[in-house]
Backbone as ProteinMPNN parsed JSONL, in Angstrom:
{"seq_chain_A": "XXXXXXXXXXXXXXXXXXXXXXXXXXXXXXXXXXXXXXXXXXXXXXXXXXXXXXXXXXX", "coords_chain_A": {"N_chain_A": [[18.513, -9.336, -15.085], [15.657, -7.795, -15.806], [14.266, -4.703, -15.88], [11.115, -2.7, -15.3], [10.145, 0.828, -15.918], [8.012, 2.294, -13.91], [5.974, 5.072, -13.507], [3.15, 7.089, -12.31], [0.351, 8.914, -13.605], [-2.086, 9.662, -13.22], [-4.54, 10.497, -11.041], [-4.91, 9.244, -7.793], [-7.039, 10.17, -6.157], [-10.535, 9.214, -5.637], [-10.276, 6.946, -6.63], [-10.465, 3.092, -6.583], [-10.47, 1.469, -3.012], [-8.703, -0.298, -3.118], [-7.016, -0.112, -5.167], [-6.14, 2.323, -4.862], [-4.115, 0.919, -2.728], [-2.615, -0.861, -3.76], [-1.219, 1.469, -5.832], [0.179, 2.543, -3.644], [1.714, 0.401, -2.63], [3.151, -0.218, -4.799], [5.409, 1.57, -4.71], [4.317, 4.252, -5.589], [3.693, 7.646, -4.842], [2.979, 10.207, -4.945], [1.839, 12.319, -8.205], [2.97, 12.074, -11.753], [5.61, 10.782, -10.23], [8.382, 8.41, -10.392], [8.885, 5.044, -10.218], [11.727, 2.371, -10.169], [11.502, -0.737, -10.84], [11.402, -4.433, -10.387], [10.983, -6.961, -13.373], [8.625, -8.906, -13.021], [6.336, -11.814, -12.296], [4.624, -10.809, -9.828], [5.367, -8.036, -9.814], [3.917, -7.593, -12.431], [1.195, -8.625, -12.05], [0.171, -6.221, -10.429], [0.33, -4.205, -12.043], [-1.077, -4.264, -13.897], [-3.442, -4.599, -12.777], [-3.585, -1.741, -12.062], [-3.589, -0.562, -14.544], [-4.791, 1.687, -15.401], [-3.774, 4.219, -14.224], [-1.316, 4.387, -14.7], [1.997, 4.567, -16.232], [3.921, 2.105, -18.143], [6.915, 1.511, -18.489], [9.71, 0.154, -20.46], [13.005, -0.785, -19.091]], "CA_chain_A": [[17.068, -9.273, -15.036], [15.013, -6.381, -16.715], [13.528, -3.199, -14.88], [10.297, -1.469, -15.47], [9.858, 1.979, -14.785], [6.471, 3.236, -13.608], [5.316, 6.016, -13.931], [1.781, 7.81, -11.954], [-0.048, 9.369, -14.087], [-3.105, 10.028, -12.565], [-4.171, 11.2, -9.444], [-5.668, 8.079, -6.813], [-8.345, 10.497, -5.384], [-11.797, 9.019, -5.846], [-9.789, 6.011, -6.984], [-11.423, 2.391, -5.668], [-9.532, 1.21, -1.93], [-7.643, -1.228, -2.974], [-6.22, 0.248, -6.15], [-4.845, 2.899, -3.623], [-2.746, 0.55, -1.764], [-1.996, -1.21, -4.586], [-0.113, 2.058, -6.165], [0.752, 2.633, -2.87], [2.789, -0.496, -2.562], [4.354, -0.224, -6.256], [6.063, 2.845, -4.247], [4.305, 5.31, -5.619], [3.065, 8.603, -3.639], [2.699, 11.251, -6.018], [1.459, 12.225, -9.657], [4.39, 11.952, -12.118], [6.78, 10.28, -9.67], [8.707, 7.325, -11.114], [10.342, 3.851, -9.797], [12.039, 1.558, -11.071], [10.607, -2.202, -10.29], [12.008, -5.654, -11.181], [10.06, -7.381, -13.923], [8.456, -10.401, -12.395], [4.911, -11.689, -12.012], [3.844, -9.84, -9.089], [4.664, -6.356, -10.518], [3.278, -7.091, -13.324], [-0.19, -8.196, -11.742], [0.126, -5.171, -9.923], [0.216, -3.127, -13.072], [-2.407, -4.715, -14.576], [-4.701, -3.946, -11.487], [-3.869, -0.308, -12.113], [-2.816, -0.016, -15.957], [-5.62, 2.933, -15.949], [-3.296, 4.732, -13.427], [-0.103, 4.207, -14.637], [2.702, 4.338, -18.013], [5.373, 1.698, -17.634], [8.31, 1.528, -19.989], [10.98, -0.996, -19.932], [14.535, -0.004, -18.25]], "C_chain_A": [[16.614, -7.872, -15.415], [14.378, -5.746, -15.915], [11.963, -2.552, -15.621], [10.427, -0.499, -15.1], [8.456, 2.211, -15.078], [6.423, 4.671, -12.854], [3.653, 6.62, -13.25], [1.249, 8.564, -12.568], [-1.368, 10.056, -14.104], [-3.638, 9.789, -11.305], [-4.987, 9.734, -8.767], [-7.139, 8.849, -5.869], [-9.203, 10.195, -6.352], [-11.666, 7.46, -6.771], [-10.214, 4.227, -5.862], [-10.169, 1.86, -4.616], [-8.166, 0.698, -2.571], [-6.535, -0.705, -4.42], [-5.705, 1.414, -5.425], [-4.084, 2.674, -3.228], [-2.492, 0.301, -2.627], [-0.754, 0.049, -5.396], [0.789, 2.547, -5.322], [2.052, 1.426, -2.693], [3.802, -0.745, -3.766], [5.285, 0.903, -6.152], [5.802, 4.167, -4.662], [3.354, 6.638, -4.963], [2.211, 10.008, -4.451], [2.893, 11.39, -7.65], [2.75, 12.606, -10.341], [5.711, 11.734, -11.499], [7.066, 8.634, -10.71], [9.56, 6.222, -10.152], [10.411, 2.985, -10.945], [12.196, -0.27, -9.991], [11.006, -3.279, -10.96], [10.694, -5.97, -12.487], [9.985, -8.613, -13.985], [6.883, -10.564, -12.387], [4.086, -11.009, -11.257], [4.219, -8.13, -9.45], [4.097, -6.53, -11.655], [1.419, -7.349, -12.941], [-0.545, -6.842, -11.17], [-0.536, -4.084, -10.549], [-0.873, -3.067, -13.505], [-3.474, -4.269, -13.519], [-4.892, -2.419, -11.773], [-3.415, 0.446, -13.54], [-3.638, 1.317, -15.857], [-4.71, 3.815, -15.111], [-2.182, 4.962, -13.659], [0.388, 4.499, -15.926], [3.406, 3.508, -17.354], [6.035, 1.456, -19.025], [9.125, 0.612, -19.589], [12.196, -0.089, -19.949], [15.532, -0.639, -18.615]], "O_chain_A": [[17.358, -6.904, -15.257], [13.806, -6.417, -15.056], [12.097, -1.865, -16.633], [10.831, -0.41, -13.94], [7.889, 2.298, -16.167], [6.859, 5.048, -11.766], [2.825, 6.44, -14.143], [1.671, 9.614, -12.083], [-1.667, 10.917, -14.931], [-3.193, 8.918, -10.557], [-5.763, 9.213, -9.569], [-7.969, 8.266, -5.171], [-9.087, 10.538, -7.529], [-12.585, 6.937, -7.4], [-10.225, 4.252, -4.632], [-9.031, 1.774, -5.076], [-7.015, 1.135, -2.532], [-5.351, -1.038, -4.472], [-4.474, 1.394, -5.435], [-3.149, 3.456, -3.054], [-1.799, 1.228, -3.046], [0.413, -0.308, -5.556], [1.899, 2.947, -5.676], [3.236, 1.759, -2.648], [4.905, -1.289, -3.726], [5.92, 1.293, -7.132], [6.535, 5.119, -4.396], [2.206, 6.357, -4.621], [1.077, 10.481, -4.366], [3.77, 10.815, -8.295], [3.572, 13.317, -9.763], [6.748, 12.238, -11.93], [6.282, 8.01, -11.426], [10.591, 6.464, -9.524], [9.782, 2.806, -11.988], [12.753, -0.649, -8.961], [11.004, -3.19, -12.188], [9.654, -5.313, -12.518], [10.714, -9.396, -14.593], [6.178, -9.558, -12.463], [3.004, -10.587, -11.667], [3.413, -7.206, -9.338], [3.631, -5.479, -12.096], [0.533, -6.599, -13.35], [-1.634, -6.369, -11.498], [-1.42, -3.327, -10.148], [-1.613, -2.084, -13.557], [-4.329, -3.439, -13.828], [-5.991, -1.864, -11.756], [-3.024, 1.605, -13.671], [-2.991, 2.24, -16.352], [-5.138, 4.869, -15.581], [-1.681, 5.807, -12.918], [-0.43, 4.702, -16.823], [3.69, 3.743, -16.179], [5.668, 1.284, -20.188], [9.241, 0.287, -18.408], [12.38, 0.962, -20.563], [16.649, -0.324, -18.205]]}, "name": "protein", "num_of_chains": 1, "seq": "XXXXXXXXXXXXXXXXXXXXXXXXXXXXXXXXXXXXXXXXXXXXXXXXXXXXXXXXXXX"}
């Protein structure tokens, strides 16, 4: 099965609630940190909720 990595790219202050937790729950905490995330439907809605927030690359 195939990996994304994501990528933070911009900062979550002044960013709307729920797209907070949301990058919060894709594990990420801080700007230019990276995981690496299965690639399945729910990360990718995820992404999509916060593409303005994010890079992802395939792994």
């Amino acid at each position: 099965m195939a990996n994304l990595k994501i990528t933070l790219v911009k900062s979550t202050i002044g960013a709307v609630p729920k797209h907070k937790k949301t990058v919060e729950a894709l594990g990420l905490k801080k700007v230019n940190k990276t995981v690496e995330l299965p690639d399945n439907a729910a990360t990718r809605g995820m992404i999509k909720q916060v593409q303005h927030l994010v890079k992802v690359e395939e792994a």
